[in-house]
Z-matrix of the N, CA and C atoms (Angstrom, degrees):
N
C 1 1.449
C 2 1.510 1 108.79
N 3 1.250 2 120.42 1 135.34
C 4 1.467 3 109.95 2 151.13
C 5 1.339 4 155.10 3 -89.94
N 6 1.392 5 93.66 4 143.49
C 7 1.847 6 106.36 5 -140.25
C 8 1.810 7 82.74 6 -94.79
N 9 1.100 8 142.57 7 15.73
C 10 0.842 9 150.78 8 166.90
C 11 1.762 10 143.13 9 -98.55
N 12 0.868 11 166.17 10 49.80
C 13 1.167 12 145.81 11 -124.98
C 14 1.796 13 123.29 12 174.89
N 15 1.812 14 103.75 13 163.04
C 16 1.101 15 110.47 14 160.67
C 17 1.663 16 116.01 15 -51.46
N 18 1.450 17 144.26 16 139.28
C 19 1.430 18 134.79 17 173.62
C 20 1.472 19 100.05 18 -123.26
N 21 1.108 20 92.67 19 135.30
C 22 1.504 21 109.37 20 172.39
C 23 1.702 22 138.10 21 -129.39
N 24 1.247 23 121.53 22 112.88
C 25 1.332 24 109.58 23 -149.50
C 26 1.833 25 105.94 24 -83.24
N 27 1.348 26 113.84 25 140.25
C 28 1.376 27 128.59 26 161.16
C 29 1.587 28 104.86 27 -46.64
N 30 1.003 29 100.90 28 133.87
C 31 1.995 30 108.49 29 156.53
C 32 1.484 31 112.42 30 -91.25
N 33 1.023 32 86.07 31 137.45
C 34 1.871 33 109.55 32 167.15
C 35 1.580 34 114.45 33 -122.71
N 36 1.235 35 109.05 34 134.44
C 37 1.274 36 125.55 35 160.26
C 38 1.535 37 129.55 36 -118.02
N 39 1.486 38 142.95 37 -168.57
C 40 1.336 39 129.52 38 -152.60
C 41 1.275 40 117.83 39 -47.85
N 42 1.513 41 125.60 40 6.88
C 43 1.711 42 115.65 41 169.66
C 44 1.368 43 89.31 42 -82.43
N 45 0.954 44 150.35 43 -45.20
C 46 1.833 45 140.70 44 -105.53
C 47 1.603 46 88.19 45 -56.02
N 48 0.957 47 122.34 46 -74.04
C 49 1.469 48 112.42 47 -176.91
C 50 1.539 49 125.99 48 -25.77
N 51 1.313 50 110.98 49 -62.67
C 52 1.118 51 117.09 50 -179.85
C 53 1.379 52 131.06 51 -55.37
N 54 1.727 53 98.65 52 -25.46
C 55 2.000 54 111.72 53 -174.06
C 56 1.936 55 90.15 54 -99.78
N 57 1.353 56 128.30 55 -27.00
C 58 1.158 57 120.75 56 147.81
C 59 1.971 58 128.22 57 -27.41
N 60 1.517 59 98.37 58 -67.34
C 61 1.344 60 91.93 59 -167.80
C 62 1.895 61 107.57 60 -90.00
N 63 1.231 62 115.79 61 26.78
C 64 1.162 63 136.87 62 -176.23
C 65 1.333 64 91.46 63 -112.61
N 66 1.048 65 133.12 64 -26.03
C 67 1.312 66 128.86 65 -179.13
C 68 1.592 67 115.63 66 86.02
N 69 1.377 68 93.96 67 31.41
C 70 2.108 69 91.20 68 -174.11
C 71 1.788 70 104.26 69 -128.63
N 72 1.630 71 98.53 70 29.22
C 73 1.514 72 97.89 71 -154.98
C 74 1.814 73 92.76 72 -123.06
N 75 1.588 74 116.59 73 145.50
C 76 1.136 75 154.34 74 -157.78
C 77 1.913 76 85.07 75 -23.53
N 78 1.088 77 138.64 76 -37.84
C 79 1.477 78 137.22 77 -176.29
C 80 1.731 79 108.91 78 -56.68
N 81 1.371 80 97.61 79 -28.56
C 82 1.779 81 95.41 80 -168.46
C 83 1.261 82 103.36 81 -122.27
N 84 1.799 83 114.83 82 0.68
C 85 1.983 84 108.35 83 -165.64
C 86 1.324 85 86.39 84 -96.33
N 87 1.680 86 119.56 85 -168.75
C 88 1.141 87 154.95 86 162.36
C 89 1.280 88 119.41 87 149.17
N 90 1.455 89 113.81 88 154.18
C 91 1.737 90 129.36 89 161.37
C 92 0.831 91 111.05 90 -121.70
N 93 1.576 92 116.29 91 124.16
C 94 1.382 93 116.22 92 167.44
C 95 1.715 94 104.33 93 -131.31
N 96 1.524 95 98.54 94 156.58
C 97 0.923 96 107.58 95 -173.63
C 98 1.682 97 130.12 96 -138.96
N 99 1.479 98 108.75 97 110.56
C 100 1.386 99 111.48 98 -146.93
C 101 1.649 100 116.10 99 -103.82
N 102 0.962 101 106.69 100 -173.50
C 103 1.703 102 87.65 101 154.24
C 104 1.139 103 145.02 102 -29.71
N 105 1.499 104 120.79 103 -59.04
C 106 1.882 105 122.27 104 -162.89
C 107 1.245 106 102.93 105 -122.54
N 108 1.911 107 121.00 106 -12.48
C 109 1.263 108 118.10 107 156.32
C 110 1.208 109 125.64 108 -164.39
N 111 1.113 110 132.46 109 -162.54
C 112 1.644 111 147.95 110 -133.04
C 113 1.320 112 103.63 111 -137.68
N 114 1.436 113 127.89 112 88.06
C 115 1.598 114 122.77 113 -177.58
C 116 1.619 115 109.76 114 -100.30
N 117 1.199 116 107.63 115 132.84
C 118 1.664 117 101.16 116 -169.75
C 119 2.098 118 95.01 117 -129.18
N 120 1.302 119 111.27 118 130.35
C 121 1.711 120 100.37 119 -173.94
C 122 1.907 121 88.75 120 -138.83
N 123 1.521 122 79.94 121 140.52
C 124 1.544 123 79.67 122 158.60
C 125 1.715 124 119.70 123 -158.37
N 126 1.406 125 99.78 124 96.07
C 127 1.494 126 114.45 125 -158.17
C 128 1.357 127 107.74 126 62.21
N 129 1.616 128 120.43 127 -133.46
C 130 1.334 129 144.03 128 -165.98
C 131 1.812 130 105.74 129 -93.00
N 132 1.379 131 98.73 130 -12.42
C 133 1.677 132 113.31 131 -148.73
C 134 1.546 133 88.38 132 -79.94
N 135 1.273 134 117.26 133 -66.76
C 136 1.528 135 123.63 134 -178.68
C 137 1.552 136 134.48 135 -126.16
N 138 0.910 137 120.12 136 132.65
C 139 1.752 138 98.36 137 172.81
C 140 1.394 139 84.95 138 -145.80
N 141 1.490 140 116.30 139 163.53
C 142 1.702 141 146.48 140 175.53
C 143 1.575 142 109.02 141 -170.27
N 144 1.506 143 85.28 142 146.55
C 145 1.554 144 101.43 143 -176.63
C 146 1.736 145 98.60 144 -148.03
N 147 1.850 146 85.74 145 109.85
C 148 1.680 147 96.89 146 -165.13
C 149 1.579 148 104.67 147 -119.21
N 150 1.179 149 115.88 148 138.87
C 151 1.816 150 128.19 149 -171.70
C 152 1.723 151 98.98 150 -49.62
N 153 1.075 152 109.08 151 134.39
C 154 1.568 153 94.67 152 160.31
C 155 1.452 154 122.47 153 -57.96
N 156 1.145 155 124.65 154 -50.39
C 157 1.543 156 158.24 155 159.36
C 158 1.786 157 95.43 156 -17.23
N 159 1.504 158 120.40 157 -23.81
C 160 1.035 159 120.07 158 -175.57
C 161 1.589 160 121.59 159 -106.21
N 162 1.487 161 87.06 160 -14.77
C 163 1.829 162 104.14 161 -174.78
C 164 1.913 163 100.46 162 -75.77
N 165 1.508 164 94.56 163 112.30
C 166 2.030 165 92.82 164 -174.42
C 167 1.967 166 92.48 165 -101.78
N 168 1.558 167 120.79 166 2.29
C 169 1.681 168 101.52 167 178.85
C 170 1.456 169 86.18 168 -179.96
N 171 1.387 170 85.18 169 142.25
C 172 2.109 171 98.73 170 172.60
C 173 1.316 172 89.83 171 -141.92
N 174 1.625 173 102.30 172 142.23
C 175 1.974 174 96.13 173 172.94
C 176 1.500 175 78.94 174 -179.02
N 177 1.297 176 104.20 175 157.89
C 178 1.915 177 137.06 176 178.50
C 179 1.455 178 77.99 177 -78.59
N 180 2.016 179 87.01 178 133.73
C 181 1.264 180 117.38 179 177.26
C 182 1.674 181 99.37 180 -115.20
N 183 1.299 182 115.05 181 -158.81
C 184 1.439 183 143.34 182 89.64
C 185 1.081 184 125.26 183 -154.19
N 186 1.933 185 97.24 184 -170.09
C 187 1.248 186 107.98 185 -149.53
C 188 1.623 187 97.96 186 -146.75
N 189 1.456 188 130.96 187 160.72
C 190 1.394 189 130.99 188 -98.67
C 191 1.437 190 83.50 189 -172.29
N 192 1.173 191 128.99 190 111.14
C 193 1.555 192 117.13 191 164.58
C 194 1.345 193 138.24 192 55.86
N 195 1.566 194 116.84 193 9.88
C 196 1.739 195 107.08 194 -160.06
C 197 1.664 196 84.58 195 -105.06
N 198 1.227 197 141.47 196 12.02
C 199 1.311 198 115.71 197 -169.65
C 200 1.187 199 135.36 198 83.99
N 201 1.526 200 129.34 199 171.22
C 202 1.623 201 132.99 200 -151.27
C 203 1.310 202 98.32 201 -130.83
N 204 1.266 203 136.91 202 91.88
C 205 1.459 204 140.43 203 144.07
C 206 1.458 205 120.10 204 178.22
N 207 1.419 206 114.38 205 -105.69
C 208 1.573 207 106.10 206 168.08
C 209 1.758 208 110.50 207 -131.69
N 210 1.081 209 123.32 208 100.32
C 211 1.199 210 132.11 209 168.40
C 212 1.458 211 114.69 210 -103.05
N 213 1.659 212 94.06 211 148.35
C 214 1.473 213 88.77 212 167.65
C 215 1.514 214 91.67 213 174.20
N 216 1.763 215 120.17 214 177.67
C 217 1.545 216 142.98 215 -136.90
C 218 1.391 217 113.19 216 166.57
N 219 1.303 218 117.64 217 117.87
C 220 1.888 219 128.73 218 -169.84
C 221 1.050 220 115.87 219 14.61
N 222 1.853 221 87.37 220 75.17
C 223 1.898 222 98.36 221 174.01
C 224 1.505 223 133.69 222 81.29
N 225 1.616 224 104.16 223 -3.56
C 226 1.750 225 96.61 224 -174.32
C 227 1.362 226 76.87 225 -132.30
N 228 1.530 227 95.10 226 145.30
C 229 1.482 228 110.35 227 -167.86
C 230 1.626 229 93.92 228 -128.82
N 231 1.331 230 127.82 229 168.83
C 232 1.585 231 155.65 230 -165.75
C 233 1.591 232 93.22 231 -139.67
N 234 1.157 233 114.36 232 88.75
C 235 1.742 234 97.34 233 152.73
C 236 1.602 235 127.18 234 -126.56
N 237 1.007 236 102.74 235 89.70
C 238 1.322 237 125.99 236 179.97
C 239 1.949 238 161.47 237 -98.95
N 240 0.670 239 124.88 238 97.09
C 241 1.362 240 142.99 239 -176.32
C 242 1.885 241 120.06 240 -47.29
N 243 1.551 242 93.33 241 -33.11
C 244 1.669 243 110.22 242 -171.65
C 245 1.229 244 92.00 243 -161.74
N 246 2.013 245 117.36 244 -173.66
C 247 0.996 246 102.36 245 -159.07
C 248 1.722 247 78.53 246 -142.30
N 249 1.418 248 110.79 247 44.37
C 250 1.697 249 138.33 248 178.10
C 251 0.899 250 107.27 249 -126.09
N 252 1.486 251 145.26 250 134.86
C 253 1.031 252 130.97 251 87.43
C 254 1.656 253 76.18 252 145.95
N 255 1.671 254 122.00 253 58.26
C 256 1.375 255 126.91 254 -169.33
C 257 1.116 256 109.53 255 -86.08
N 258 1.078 257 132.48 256 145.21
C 259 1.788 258 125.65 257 162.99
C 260 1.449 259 95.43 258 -119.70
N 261 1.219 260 118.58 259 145.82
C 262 1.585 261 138.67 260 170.79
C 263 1.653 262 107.76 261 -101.94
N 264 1.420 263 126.04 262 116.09
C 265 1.337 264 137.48 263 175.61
C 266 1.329 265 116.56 264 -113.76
N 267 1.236 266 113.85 265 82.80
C 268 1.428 267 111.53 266 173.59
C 269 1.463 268 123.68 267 -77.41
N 270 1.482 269 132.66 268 151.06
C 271 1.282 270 153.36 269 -138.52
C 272 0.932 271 142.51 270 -113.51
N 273 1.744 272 144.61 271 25.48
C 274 1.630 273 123.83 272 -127.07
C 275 1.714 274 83.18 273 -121.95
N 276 1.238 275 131.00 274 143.91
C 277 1.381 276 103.68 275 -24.92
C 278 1.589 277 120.74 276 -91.64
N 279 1.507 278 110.57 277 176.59
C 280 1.508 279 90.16 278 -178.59
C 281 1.597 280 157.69 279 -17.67
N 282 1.188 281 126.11 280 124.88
C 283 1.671 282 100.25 281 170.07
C 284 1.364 283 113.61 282 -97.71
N 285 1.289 284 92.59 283 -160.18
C 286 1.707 285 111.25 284 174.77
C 287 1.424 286 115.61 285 -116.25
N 288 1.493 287 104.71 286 138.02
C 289 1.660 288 89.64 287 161.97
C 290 1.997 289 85.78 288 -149.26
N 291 1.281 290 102.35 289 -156.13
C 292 1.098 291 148.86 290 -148.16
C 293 1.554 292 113.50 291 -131.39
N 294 1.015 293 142.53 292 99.24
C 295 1.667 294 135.08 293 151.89
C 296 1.298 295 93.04 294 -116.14
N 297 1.697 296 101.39 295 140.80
C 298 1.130 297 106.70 296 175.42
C 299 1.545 298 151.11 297 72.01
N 300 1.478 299 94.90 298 -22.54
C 301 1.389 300 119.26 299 -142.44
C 302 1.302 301 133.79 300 97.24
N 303 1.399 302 128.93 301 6.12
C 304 1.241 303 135.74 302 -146.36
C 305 2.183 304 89.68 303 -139.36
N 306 1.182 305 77.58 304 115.50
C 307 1.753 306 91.50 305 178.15
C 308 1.736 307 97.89 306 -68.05
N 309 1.663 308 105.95 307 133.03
C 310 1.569 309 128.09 308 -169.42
C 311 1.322 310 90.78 309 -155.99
N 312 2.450 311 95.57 310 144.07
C 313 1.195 312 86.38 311 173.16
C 314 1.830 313 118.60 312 -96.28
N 315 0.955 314 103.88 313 -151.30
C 316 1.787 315 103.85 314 172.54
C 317 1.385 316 120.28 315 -155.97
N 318 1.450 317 123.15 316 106.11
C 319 1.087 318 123.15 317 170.34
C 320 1.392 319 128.39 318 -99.19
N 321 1.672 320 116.15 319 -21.45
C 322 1.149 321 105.47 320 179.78
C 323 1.713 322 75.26 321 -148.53
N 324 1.835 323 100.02 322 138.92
C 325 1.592 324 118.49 323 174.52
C 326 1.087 325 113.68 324 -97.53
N 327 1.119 326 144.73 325 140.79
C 328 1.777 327 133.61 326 144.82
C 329 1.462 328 105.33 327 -121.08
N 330 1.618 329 106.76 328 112.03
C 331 1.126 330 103.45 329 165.83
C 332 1.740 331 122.77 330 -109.18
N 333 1.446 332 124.43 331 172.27
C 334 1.604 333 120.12 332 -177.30
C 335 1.428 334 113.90 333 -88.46
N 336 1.551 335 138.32 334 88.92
C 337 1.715 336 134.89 335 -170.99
C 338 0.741 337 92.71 336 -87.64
N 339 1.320 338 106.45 337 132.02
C 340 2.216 339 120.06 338 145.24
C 341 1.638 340 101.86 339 -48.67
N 342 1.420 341 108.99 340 -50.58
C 343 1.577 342 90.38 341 175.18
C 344 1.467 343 103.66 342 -138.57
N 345 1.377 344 109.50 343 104.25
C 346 1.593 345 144.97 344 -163.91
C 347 2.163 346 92.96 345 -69.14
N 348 1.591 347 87.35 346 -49.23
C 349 1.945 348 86.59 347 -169.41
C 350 1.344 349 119.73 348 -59.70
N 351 2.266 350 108.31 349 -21.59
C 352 1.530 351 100.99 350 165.94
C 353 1.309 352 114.97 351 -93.30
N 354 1.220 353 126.27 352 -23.06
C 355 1.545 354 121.47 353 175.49
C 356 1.706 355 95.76 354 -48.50
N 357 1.613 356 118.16 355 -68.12
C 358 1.024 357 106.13 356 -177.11
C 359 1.952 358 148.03 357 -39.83
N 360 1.560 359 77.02 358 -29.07
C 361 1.529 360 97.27 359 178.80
C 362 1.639 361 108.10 360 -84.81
N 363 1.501 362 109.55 361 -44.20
C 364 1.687 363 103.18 362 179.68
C 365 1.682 364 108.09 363 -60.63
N 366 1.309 365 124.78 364 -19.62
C 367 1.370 366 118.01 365 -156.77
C 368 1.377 367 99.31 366 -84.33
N 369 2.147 368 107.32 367 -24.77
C 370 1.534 369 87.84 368 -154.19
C 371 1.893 370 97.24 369 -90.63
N 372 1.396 371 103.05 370 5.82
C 373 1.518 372 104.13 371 -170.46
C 374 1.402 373 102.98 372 -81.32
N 375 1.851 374 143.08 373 149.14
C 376 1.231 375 130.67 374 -156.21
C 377 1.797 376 86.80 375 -110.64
């Protein structure tokens, strides 16, 4: 992982409490993003640590109904805090992460930034 890096905080909205004492809340999340890669954690629920070298697009999304925590289905994952401030990270080729404990791959990320316009901007810088 890198112990190094840009940090960037997840947004939360009216769960924060609740994904807090679940243990998936701003005390245990973060993305940071360093040199050679892209660490994304959120509590116990998710963590990945993806090459930059692998990141092919980052840009402000959104997103519409899928829910508040960590979802996801062949490779595109939802990990989320609020349902503001999304960035979309697409993948080629695959990464790795973690749900749960349970090795998953990842092709396309969306995660929730407090500030989505620098995630976006640090990702697209090499």
């Amino acid at each position: 992982m890198s112990s190094s890096g840009q940090r960037f905080a997840f947004s939360y909205g009216a769960f924060r409490l609740l994904l807090s004492v679940m243990g998936l809340g701003p005390a245990f999340s973060r993305i940071v993003v360093g040199p050679s890669d892209v660490v994304v954690v959120m509590g116990w629920g998710f963590r990945a640590t993806i090459p930059r070298s692998s990141i092919t697009r980052a840009y402000e999304d959104q997103v519409i109904g899928l829910g508040i925590g960590v979802h996801g289905f062949r490779g595109r994952w939802l990990v989320n805090g609020s349902m503001q401030g999304i960035v979309t990270i697409e993948i080629d080729p695959p990464g790795r992460a973690r749900m749960m404990g349970l090795p998953v791959k990842v092709t396309k990320l969306q995660v929730s930034a407090e500030d989505p316009g620098g995630l976006v901007a640090v990702l697209g810088r090499p």
